[in-house]
C-alpha beads as a LAMMPS data file, in Angstrom:
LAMMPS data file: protein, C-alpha beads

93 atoms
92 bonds

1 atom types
1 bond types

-500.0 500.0 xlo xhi
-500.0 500.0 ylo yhi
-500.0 500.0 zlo zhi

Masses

1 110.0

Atoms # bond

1 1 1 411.685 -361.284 468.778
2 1 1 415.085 -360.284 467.365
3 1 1 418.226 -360.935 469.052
4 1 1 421.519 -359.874 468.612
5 1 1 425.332 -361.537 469.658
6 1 1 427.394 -357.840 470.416
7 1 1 426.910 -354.156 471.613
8 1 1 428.629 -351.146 471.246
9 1 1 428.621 -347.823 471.212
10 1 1 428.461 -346.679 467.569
11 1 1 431.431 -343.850 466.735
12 1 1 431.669 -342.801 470.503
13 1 1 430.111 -339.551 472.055
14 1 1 428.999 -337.170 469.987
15 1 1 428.866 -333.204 471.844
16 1 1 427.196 -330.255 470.237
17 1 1 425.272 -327.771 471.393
18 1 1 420.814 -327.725 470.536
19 1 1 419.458 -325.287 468.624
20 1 1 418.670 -323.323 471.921
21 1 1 422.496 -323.138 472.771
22 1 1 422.101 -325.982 475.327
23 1 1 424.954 -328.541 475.618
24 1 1 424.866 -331.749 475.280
25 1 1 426.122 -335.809 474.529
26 1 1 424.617 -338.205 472.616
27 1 1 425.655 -341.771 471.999
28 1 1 424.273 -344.613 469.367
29 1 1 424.301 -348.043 470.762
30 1 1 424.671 -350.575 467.993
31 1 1 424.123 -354.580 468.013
32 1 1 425.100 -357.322 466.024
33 1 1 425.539 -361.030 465.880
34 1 1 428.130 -361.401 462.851
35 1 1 431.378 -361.069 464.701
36 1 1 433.795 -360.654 461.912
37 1 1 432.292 -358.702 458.806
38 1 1 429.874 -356.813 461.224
39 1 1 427.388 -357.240 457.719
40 1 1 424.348 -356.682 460.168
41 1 1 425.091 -354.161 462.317
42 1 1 421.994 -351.942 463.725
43 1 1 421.715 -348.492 465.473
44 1 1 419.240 -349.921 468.258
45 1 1 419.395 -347.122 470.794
46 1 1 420.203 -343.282 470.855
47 1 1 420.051 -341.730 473.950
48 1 1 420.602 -337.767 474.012
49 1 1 421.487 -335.793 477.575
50 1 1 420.790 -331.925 477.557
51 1 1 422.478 -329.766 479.935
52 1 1 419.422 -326.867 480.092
53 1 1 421.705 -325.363 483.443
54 1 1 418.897 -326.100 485.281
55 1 1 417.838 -329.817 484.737
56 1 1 418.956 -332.543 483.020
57 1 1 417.062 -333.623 479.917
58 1 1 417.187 -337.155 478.536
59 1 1 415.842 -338.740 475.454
60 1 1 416.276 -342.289 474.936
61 1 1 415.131 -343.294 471.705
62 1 1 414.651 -346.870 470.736
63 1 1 415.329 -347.256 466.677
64 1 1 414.303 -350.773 466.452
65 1 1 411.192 -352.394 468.093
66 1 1 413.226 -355.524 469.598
67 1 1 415.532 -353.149 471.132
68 1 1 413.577 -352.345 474.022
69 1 1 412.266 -355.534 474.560
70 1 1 415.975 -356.695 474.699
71 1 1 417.272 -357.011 478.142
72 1 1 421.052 -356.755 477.503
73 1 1 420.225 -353.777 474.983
74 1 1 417.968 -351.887 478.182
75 1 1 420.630 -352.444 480.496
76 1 1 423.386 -350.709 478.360
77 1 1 420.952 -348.026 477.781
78 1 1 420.362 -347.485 481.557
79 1 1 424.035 -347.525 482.105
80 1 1 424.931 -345.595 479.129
81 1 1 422.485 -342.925 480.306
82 1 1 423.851 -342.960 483.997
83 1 1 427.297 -342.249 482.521
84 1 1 426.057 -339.424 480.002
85 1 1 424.139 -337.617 482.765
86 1 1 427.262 -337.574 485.152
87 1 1 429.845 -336.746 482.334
88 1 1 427.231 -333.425 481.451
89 1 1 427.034 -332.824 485.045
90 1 1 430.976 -332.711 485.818
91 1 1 431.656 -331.413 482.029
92 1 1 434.282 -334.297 482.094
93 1 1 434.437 -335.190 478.594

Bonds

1 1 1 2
2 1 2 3
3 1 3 4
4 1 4 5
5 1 5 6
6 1 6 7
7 1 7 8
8 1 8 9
9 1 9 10
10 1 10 11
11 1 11 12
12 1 12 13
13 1 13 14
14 1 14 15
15 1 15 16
16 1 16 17
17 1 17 18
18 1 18 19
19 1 19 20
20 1 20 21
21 1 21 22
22 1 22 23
23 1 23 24
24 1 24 25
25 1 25 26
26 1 26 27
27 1 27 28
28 1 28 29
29 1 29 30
30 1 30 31
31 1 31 32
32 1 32 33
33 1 33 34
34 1 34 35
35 1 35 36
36 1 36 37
37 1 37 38
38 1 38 39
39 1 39 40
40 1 40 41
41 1 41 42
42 1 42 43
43 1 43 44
44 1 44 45
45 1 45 46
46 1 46 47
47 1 47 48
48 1 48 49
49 1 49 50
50 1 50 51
51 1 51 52
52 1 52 53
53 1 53 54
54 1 54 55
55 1 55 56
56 1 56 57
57 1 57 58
58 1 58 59
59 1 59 60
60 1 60 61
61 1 61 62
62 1 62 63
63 1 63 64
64 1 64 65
65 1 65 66
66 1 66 67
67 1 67 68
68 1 68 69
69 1 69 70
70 1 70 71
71 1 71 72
72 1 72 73
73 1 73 74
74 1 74 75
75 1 75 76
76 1 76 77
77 1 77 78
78 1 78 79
79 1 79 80
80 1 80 81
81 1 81 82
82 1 82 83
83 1 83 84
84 1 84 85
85 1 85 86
86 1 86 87
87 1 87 88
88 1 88 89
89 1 89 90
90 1 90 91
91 1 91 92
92 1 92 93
């Protein structure tokens, strides 16, 4: 199984709207174990909250096979997506 040393967020929150009009925020979480030239840095994660005004959607989609095997990666993941759902929620970003 691959490991890796660091995770991140990749280039911070990214808010659009779907093709449907719905709203919504979608972060990249990245890992890496080189912590100076960042030479092999991975998108691992990309989870995706839609606002449909009646539910919230999320899709958590796991780039690399490791990734969800990885307990530090899973557990910024779950947190990331606890965050993203709230933030749509309350609009606060």
């Amino acid at each position: 199984m691959f490991t890796w040393n660091y995770f991140d967020w990749g280039e911070g929150i990214e808010q659009g709207l779907t093709a449907k009009g719905f709203p919504y925020y979608e972060v990249e979480i990245k890992g890496w174990n080189d912590d100076q030239e960042y030479t092999d840095l991975e998108k691992l994660i990309v989870i995706k909250v839609i606002n449909t005004y009646s539910s919230v959607e999320v899709k958590m989609n796991f780039l690399h096979p490791d990734a969800r095997r990885n307990f530090t990666a899973r557990k910024m993941a779950k947190e990331t997506k606890k965050y993203l759902i709230d933030a749509i929620k309350s609009d606060l970003i």
